[in-house]
KETI-238058 format. One record per residue (C-alpha): y, x, z. Coordinates in steps of 0.25 Angstrom, whole numbers, padded with zeros to 4 digits, always signed. Last residue first. Example, Ala and Ser with C-alpha at 12.3 -4.5 7.8 and 13.67 -1.06 7.14 Angstrom:
-0004+0055+0029
-0018+0049+0031
// end
This chain:
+0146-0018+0016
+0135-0005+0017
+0124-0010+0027
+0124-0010+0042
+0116-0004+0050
+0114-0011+0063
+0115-0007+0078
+0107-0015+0090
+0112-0016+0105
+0107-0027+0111
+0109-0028+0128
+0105-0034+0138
+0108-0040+0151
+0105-0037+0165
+0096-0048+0170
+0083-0041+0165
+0087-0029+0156
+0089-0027+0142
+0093-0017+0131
+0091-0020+0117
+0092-0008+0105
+0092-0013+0091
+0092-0003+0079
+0095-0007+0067
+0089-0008+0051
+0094-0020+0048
+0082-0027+0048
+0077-0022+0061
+0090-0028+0068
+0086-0041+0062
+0071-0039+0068
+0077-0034+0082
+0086-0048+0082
+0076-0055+0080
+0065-0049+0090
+0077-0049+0100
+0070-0061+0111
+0055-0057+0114
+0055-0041+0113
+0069-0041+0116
+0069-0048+0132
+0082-0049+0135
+0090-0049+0147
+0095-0058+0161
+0110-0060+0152
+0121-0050+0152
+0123-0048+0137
+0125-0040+0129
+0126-0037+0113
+0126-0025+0105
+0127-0025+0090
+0131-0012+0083
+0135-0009+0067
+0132+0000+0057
+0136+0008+0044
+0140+0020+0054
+0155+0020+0049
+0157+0005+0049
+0150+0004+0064
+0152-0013+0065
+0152-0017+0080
+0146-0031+0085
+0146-0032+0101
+0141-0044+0107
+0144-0045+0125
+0138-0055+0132
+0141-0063+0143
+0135-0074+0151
+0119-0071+0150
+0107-0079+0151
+0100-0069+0140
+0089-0078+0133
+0096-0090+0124
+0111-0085+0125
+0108-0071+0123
+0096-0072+0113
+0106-0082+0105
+0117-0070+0106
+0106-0060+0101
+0101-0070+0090
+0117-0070+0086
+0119-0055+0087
+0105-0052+0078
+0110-0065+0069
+0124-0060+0065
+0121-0046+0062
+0109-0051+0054
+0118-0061+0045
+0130-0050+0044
+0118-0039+0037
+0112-0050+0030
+0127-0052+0023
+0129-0040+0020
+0141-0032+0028
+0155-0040+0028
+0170-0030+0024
+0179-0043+0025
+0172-0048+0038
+0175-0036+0047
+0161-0032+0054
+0168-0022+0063
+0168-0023+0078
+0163-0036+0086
+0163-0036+0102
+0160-0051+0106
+0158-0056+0120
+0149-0068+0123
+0151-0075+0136
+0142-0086+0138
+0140-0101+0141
+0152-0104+0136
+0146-0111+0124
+0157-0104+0115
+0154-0090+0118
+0143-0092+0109
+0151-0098+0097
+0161-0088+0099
+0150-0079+0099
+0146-0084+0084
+0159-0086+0078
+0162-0071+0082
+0150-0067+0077
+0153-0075+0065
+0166-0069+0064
+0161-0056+0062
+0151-0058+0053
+0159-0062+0042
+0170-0073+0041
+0163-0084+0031
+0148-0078+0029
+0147-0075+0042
+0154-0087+0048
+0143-0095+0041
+0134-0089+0052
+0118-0096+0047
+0111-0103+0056
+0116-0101+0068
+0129-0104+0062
+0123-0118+0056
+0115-0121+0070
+0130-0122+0076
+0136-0131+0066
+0123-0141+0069
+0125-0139+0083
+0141-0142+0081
+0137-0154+0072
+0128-0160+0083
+0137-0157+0095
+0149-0166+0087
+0138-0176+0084
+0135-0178+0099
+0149-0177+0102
+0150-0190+0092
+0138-0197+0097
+0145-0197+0110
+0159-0202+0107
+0155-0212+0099
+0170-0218+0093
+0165-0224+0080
+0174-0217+0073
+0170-0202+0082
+0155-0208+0076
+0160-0206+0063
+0166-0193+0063
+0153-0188+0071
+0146-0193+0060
+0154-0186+0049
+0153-0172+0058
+0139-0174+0058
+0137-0175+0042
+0146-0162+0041
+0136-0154+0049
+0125-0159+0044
+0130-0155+0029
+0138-0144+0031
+0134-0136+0044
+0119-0140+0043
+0117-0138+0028
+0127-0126+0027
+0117-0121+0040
+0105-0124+0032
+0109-0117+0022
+0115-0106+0027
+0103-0102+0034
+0094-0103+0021
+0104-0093+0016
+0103-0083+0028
+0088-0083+0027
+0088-0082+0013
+0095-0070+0016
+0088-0064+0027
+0075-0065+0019
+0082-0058+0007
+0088-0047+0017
+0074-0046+0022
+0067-0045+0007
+0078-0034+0004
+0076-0028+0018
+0061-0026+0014
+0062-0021+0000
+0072-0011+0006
+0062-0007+0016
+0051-0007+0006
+0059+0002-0003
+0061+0012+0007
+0046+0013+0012
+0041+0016-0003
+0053+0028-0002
+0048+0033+0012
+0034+0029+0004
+0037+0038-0009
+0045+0049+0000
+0032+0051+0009
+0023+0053-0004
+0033+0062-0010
+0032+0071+0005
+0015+0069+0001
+0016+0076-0012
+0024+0087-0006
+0013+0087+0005
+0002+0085-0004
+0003+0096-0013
+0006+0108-0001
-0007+0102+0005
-0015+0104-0008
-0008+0118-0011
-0010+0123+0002
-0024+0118+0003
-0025+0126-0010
-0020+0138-0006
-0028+0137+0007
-0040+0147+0005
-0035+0157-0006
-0021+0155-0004
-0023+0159+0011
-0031+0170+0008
-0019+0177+0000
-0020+0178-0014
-0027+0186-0025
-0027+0180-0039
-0037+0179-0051
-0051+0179-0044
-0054+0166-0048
-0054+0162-0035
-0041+0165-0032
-0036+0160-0045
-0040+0146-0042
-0034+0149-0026
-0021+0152-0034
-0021+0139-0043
-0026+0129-0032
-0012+0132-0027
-0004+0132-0037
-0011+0118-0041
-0007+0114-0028
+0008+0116-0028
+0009+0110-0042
+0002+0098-0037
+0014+0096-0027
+0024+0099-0039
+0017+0090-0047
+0017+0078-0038
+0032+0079-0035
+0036+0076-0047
+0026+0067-0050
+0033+0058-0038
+0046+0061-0043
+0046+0055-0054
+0055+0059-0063
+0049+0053-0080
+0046+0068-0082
+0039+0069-0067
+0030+0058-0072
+0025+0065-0086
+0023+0078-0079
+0015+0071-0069
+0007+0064-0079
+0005+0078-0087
+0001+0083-0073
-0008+0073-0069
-0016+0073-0085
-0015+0088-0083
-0023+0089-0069
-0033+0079-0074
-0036+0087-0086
-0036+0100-0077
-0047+0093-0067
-0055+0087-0080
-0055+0101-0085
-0061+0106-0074
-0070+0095-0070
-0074+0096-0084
-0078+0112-0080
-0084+0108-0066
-0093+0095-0073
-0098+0105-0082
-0104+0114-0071
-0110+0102-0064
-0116+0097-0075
-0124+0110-0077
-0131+0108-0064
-0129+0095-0055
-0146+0098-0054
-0141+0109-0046
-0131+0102-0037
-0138+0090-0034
-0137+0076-0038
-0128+0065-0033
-0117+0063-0042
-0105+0067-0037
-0100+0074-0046
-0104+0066-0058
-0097+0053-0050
-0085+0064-0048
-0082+0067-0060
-0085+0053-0066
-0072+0049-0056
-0062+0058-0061
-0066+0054-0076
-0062+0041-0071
-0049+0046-0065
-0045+0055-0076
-0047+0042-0086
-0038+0033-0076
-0026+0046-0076
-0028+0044-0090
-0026+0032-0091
-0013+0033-0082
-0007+0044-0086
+0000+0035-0098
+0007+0027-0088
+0007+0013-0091
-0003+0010-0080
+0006+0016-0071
+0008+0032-0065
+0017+0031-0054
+0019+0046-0049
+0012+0042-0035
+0003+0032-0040
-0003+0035-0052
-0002+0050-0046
-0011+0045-0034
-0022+0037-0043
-0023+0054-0051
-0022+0060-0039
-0034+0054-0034
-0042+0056-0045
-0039+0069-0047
-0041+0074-0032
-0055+0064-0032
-0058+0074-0043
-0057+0088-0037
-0060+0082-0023
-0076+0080-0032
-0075+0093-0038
-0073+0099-0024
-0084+0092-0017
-0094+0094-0028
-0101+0107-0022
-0101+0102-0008
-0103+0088-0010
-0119+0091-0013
-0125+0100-0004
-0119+0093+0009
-0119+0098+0024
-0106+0102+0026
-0097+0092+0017
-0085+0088+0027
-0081+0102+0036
-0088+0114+0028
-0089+0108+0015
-0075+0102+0016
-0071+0115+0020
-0076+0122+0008
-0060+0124+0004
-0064+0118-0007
-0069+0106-0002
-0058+0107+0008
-0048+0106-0003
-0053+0097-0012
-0054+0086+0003
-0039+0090+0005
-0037+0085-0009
-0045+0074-0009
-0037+0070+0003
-0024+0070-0003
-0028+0062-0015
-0033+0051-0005
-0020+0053+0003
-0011+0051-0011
-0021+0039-0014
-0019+0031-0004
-0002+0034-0005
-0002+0031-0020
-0008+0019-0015
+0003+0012-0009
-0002+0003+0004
+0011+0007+0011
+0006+0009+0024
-0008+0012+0020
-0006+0022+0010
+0005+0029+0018
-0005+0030+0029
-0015+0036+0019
-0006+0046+0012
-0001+0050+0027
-0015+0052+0031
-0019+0059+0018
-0006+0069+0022
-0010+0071+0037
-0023+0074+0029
-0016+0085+0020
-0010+0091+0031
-0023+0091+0039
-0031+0098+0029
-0021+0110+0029
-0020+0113+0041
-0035+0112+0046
-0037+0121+0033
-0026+0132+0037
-0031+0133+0051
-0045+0133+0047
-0043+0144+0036
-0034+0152+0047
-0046+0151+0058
-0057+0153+0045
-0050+0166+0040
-0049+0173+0055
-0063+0170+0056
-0066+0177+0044
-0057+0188+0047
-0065+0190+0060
-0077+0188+0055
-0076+0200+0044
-0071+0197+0029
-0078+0200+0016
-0075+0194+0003
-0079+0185-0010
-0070+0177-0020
-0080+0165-0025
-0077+0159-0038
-0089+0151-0045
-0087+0139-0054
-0098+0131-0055
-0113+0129-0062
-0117+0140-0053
-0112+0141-0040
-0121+0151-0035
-0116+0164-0026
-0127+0173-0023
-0123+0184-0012
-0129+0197-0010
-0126+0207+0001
-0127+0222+0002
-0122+0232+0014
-0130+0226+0025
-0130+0231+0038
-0120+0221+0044
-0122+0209+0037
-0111+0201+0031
-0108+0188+0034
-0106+0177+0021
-0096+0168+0022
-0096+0156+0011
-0085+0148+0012
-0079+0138+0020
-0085+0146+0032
-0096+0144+0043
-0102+0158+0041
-0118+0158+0035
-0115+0144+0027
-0127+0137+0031
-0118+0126+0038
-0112+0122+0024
-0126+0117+0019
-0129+0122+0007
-0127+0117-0007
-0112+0123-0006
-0116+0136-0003
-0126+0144+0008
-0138+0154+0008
-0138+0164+0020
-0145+0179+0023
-0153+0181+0012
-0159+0196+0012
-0157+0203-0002
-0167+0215-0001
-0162+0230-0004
-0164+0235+0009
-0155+0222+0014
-0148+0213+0004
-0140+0206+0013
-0139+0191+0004
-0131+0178+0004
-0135+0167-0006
-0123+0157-0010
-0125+0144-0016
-0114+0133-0022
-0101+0141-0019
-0091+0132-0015
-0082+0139-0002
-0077+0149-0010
-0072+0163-0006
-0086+0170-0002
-0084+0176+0011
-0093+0188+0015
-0091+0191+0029
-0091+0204+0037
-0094+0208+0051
-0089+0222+0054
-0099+0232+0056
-0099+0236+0041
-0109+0240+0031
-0104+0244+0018
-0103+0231+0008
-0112+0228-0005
-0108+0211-0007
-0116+0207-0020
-0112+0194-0026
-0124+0186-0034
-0120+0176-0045
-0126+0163-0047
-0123+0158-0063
-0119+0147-0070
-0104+0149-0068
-0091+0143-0070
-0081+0153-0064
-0088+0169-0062
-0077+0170-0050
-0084+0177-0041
-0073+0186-0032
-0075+0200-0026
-0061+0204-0034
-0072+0207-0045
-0086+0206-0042
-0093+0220-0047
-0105+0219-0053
-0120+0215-0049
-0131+0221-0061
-0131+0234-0054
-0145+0233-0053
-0145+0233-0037
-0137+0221-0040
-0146+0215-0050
-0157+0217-0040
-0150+0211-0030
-0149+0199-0038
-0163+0199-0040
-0166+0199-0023
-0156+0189-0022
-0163+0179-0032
-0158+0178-0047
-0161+0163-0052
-0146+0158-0057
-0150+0164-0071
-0134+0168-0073
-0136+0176-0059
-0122+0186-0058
-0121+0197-0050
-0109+0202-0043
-0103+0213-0035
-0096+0213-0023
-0091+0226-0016
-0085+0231-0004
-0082+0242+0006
-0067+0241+0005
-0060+0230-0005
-0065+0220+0005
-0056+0225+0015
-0045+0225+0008
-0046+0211+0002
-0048+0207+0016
-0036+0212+0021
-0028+0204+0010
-0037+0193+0013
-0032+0191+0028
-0018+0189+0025
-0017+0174+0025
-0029+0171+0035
-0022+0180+0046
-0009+0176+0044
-0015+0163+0048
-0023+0167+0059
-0011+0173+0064
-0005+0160+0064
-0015+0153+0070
-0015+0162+0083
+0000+0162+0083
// end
């Protein structure tokens, strides 16, 4: 309740602070093209009449060469107000109580101080209020950049009530978009496709943009530096482009023969001069006019790069891919987005607080969530084609296997086979008794190893009858009483021949386990075909000392794991077991 109140709070709190603000208030504004003037001159000008009205208490001189001075005249009050100024990248700021007509400097922060001499721990710049002073002066210098800075007054209490929700909201936001870099990574590695490596890299850089903006990562990850600060965002600005532009060659499939990719190549290494020059480790001041032309091609390098993705995108979505579909809609969102708190600062549109300090976060997060729901349909398609890549190398295996079987057991039944039924003719002539039952047991092993081998009465009377065959066989040694239940499999309708082949090996290898391992007397194999479902159930028992699966079924659980079944095996010492295992079964 608690949060959700703090929430409300945050949403609706600047409507009544616009009202308040418009009671008891002005804030006029000076402006130093000479960069030189001092407090005490500036006060000067203001006692002049030089200072003029700030419209919608918002700077927003654009690209400017100049510092400008802000007076703040405001009746005393007992309640403890707050000066916010609105943007979190102002370069100096000089906070004044002028006090018998004398400009006292209370605190000196921005981005080339550190960020624990802020006066109030904020994101932006908070400036508190005197009780008995009625004057203030602030010098705002961010010369050679673009200035916006939207100004108001708050109490503590509103302020704290602002930096619970913001903290909420900003602890929200940041770790959806790092559960979405840690899926973009894990997909990465798992499946080693790039477009995935690159996606989580992309995703980052956003979140880092936004916290550079937001002044959180100034507060959180940069403190203590006077020379990121000011370059942070220009240098997420860049990094996002590059890195959209390698995810877009993978995600929408843009090839060497495509005509975006030059120029995608180009944008990349112009990408990468940007950020060398801005980068480059001199100071600030001596950065000076080149700074200031840097921003403006920036700018127009930003839009150029935007219109060469766009056209791409454009192009892709003509020829129906989805993925570039889907791509622009989610950029769509954000550019909305960046769109209202652009105007904002501008002083062209009023919105509700939350737009002003999580419009973009929204945007962002909304971006790559639908970008991510495409991501997880590419690898749920990716994981599709593997497994039918993987059961059509195994039906191949299977196959050859099968054949080479045949083989050997055409050679051993036919050729073998037939050799010792001629010499047990002759030696029946020659009236050796022995030798001849010998030969007889020789060519009944040898017609024995050929239906291990391979199950010719599948391929002759279906599956059906070479089960039957098969315990027949078993039953034969009368060492063992095997029952068989067998429902369905008719041979004039046969499944696949893999499909018979497995069916038949998983019931033989569990017989062999029974005779070989169970010590049992009587067993009972059911085989039922389930036409409707598209399935069918073996269950076989015994009543033998047990089995032990992990050491005797792993064949049997690999070819039930081929098919796609489930095996369930239930076994106690000197009471039987019993497999139960149910298979799909393809279309006939």
């Amino acid at each position: 309740m608690r949060r959700a109140y703090l929430l409300l709070s945050f949403i609706f709190l600047y409507g009544i602070q616009q009202l308040h603000a418009q009671h008891g208030q002005v804030f006029k504004v000076w402006e130093d093209s000479t960069r030189v003037q001092a407090a005490p001159s500036a006060l000067n000008h203001y006692y002049k009449g030089d200072f003029t009205p700030l419209p919608k208490e918002n700077l927003n001189p654009g690209f400017t060469k100049s510092v400008f001075w802000i007076a703040l005249t405001v009746p005393p009050t007992p309640e403890d107000l707050l000066l916010i100024t609105d943007n979190a990248h102002i370069n100096i700021l000089e906070w004044y109580a002028v006090t018998d007509s004398v400009p006292m400097p209370l605190y000196v922060t921005g981005d080339f101080f550190p960020f624990a001499q802020r006066p109030v721990i904020h994101n932006t710049f908070v400036f508190p209020l005197q009780p008995k002073t009625d004057l203030y002066l602030l010098k705002v210098d961010k010369h050679l950049e673009s200035l916006q800075a939207p100004f108001r007054l708050v109490t503590q209490e509103q302020l704290a009530q602002e930096m619970a929700s913001e903290n909420l909201l900003s602890g929200l936001f940041t770790g959806i978009m790092l559960l979405i870099v840690l899926f973009g990574a894990f997909l990465f590695f798992t499946t080693s496709d790039r477009v995935y490596g690159f996606y989580a890299l992309y995703v980052l850089s956003i979140l880092l943009w936004i916290w550079a903006n937001k002044g959180l990562g100034f507060h959180y990850l940069w403190p203590d530096s006077h020379f990121f600060p000011s370059r942070a965002r220009p240098v997420f600005v860049i990094t996002n482009m590059l890195l959209v532009f390698q995810f877009l060659q993978h995600f929408i499939g843009i090839k060497k023969d495509n005509w975006a990719y030059q120029p995608f190549k180009i944008f990349q290494a112009i990408g990468l001069c940007f950020l060398v020059v801005i980068l480059w480790p001199t100071d600030y001041a001596r950065f000076g006019m080149v700074s200031m032309v840097l921003q403006k091609a920036l700018t127009i390098f930003s839009l150029a790069a935007v219109g060469l993705v766009a056209v791409s995108l454009l192009q892709k979505i003509w020829q129906r891919n989805t993925a570039a579909t889907v791509y622009l809609v989610a950029t769509m969102v954000l550019l909305v987005f960046i769109t209202i708190e652009i105007m904002y600062y501008l002083g062209k549109l009023e919105i509700p607080v939350y737009f002003v300090h999580f419009g973009v976060f929204t945007g962002a997060a909304l971006e790559v969530i639908i970008i991510t729901f495409a991501l997880a349909a590419r690898f749920n398609t990716y994981r599709k084609e593997k497994e039918t890549m993987l059961r059509t190398l195994t039906d191949t295996i299977i196959a050859v296997e099968e054949k080479e079987r045949k083989i050997l057991a055409d050679q051993l039944h036919d050729e073998i086979g037939s050799m010792l039924s001629l010499a047990s003719l002759n030696m029946q002539a020659m009236k050796l008794d022995e030798v001849t039952e010998m030969l007889d047991q020789l060519s009944h092993t040898v017609r024995h190893i050929s239906h291990q081998l391979t199950p010719v009465a599948i391929e002759k009377y279906g599956l059906r009858h070479a089960i039957e065959d098969l315990v027949k066989m078993a039953n034969g040694t009368r060492k063992i009483n095997i029952e068989l239940v067998l429902i369905g499999f008719s041979p004039a309708t046969p499944y696949p021949s893999n499909t018979e082949f497995t069916i038949y090996r998983i019931i033989q290898e569990l017989l062999q386990n029974i005779l070989k391992h169970a010590e049992a007397s009587n067993v009972l194999i059911q085989l039922i075909e389930i036409e409707l479902e598209k399935s069918c159930s073996v269950i076989v028992e015994d009543n033998g000392i047990g089995i032990d699966p992990a050491t005797i079924l792993r064949s049997v659980e690999a070819k039930v794991a081929y098919m796609e079944g489930k095996i369930i095996i239930e076994s106690k010492p000197n009471e039987g077991a019993m497999v139960n295992i149910e298979l799909p079964l393809p279309e006939k």
